[in-house]
Backbone as a ProteinNet text record, in pm:
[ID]
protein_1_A
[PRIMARY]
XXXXXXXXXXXXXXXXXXXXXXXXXXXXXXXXXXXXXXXXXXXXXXXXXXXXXXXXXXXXXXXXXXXXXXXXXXXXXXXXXXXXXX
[TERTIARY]
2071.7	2106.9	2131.7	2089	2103.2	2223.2	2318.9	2415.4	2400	2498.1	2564.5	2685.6	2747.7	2905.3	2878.5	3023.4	3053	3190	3236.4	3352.1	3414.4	3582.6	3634.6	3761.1	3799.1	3870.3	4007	4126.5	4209.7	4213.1	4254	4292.3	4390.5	4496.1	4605	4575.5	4431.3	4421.4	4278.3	4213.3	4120.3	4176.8	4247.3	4272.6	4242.4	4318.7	4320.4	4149.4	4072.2	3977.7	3885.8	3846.1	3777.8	3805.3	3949.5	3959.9	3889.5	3904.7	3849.6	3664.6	3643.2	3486.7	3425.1	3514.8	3496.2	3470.8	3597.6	3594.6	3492.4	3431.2	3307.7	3359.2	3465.2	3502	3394.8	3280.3	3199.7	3116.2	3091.8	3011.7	2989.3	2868.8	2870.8	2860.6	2920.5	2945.1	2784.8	2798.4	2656.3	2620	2489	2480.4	2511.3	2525.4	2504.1	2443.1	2317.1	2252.4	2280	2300.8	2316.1	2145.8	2134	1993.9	1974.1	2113.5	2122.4	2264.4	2340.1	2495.8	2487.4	2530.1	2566	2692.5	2748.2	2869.6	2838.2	2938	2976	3065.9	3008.2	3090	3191.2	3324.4	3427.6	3512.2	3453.6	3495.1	3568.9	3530.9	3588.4	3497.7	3432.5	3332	3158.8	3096.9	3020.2	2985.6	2806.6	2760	2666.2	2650.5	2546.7	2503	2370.5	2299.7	2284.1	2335.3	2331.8	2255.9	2213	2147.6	2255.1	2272.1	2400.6	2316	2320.8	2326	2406.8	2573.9	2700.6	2767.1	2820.7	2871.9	3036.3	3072.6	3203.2	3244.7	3098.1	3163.4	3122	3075.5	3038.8	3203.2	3260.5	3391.9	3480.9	3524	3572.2	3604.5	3490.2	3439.2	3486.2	3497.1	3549.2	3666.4	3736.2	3874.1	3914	3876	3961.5	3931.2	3867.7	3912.2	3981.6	3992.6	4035.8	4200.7	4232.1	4417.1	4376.4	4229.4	4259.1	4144.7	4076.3	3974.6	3966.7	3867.5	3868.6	3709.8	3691.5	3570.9	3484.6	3374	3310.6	3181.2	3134.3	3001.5	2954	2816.8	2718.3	2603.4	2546.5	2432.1	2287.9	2167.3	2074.9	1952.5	1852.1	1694.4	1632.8	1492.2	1369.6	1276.2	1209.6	1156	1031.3	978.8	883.8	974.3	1104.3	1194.2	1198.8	1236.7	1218.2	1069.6	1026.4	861	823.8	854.5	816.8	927.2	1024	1112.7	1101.7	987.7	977.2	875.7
512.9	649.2	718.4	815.8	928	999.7	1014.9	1122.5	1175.1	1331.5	1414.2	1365.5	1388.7	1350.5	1447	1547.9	1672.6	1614	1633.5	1679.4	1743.4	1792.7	1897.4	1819.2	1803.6	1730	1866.5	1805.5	1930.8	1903.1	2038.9	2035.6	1902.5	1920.4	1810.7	1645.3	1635.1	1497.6	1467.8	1581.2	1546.6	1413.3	1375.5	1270.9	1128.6	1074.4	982.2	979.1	1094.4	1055.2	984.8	1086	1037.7	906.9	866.3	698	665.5	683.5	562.2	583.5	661.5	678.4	637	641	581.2	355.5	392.9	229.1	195.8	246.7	185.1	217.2	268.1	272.6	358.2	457	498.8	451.6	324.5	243.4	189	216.2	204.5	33.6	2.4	-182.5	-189.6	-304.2	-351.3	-262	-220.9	-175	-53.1	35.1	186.2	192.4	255.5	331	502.6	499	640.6	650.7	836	874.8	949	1015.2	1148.2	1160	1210	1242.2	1360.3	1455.9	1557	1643.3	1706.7	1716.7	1889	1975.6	2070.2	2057.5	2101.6	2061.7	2223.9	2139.4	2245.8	2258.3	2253	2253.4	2146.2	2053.2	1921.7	1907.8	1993.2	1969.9	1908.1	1895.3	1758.7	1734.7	1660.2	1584.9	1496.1	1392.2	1328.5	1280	1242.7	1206.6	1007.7	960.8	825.3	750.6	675.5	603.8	491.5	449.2	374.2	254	130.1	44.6	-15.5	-18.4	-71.3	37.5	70.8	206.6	158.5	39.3	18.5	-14.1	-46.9	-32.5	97.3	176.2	295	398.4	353.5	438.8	363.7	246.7	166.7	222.5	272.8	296.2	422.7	509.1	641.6	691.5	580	583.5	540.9	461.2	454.6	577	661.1	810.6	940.3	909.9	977.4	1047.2	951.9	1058.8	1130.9	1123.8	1229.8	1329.4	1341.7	1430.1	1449.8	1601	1646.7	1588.7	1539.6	1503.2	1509.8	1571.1	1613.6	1500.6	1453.1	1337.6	1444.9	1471.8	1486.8	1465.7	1406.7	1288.4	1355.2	1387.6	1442.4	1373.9	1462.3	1391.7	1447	1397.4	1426.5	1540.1	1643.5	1718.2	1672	1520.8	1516.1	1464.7	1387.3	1344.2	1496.1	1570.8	1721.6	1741.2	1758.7	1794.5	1699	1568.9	1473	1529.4	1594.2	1598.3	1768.4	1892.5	1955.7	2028
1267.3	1292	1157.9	1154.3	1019.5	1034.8	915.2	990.2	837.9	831.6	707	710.7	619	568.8	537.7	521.9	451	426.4	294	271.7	159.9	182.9	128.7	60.1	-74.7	-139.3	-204.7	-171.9	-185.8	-320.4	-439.4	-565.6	-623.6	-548.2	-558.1	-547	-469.5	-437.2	-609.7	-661.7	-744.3	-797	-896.2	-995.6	-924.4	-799.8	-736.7	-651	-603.3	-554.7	-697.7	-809	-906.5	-960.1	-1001.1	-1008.8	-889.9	-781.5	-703.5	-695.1	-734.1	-743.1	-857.1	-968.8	-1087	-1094.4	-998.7	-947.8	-919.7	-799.2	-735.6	-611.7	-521.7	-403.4	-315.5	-376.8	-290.9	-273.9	-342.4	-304.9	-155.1	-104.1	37.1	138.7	195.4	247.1	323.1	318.4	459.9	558.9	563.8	711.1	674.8	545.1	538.5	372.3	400.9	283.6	270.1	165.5	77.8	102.1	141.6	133.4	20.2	37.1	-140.9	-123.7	-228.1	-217.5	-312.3	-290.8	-380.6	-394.5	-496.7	-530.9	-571.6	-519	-595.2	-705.3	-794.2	-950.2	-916.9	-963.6	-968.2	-834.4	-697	-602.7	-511.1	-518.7	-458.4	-361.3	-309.4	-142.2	-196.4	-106.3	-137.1	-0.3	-18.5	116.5	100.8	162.2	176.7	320.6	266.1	415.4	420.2	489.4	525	669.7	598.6	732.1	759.1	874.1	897.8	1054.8	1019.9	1092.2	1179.3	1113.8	1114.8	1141.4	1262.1	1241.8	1247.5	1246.2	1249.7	1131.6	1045.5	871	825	846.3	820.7	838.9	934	1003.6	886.3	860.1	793.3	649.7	603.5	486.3	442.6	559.3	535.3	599.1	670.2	644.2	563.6	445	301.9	194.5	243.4	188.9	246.5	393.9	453.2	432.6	341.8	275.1	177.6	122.7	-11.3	61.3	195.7	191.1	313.7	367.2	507	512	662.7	622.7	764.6	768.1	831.1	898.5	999.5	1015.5	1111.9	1074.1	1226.3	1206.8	1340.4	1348.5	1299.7	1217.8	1229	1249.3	1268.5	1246	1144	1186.6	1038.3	1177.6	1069.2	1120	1257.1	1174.8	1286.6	1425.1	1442.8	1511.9	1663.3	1587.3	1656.3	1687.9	1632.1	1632.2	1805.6	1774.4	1934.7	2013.3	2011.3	2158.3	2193.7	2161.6	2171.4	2286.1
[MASK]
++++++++++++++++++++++++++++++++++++++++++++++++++++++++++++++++++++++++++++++++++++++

């Protein structure tokens, strides 16, 4: 399944999210590939698109960011995906 992540990182939480991204903590576990991740520079908000096998490490994964960030999942497709259910 393909989903978006969106999320919104408050001013106050910047320092502690970047250590942990610096770490390697966005590094994604088994059973979820990064498709693209992108970052508004300056803002804290940010999205990427993931393909996810494991959706109970996928949830896992983003509750250990979930105290420093608001965070948004919804499921998408690829154009031809639409294109067949039309």
């Amino acid at each position: 399944m393909k989903l978006m992540l969106t999320w919104t990182i408050p001013p106050e939480n910047f320092k502690e999210t970047f250590k942990r991204f610096k770490e390697g903590r966005a590094d994604t576990p088994a059973g979820v590939k990064i498709l693209g991740r992108w970052h508004e520079t300056g803002t804290g908000k940010g999205f990427m698109a993931v393909e996810v096998e494991d959706m109970t490490a996928f949830t896992g994964w983003l509750m250990g960011w979930s105290d420093l960030s608001i965070q948004t999942v919804v499921p998408v497709v690829e154009d031809e995906d639409i294109r067949k259910n039309l």
